[in-house]
C-alpha distance (Angstrom), angle and dihedral (degrees) to the residues before:
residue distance angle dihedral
X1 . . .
X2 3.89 . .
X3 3.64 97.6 .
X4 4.37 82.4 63.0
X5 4.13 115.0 21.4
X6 4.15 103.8 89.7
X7 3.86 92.4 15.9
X8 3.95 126.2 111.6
X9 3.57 137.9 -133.4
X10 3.92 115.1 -115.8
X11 3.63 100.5 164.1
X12 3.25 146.0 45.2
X13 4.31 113.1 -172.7
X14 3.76 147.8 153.6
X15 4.21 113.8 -106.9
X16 3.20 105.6 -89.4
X17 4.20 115.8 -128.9
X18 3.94 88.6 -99.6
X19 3.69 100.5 51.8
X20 4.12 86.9 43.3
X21 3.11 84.6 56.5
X22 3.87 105.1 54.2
X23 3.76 81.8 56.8
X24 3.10 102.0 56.8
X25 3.44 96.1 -114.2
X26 3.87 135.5 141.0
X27 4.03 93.6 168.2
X28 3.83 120.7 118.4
X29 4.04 104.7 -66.2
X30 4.16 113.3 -84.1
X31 3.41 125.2 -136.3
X32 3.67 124.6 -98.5
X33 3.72 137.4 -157.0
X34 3.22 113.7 -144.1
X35 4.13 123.0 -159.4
X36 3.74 130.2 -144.5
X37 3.75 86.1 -115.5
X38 3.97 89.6 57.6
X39 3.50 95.1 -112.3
X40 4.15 107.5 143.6
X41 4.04 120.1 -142.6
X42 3.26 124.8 -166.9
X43 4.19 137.4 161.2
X44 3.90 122.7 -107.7
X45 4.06 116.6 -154.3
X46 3.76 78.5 -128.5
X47 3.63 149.8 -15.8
X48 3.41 95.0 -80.1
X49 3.84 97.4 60.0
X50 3.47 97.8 -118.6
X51 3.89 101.1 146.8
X52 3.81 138.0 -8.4
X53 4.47 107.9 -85.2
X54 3.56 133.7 -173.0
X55 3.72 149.5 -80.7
X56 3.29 127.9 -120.3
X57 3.69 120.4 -171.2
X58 3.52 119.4 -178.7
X59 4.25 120.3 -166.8
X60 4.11 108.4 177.6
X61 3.56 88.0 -142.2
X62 3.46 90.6 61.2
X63 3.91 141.3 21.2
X64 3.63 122.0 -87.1
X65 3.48 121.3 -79.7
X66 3.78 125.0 -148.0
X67 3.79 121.5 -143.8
X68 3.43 97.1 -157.9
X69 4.31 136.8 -178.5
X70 3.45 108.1 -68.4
């Protein structure tokens, strides 16, 4: 968990075309977090990588949000 734990988020972006297609996938682009290290996050549908998922982000000052396919 080093590359993530004391790092921030400075972007928030659709997959680009290259990165969909190092998954494998030809879905609507995903949205990625990117970190101020340049380390790239991004949700699976499942462990297995086989489609892009959702973020959930949940504040408990506020309700959750959904970063969602773009």
């Amino acid at each position: 968990m080093e590359p993530i734990v004391g790092h921030k988020i400075v972007e928030i972006r659709p997959m680009t075309t290259t990165e969909l297609k190092h998954e494998g996938w030809d879905e609507h682009a995903n949205s990625v977090l990117v970190l101020d290290n340049g380390v790239v996050l991004y949700a699976s549908r499942d462990e297995e990588g086989n489609g892009p998922g959702c973020i959930f982000v949940h504040n408990p000052k506020i309700k959750t949000i959904v970063i969602s396919k773009t």
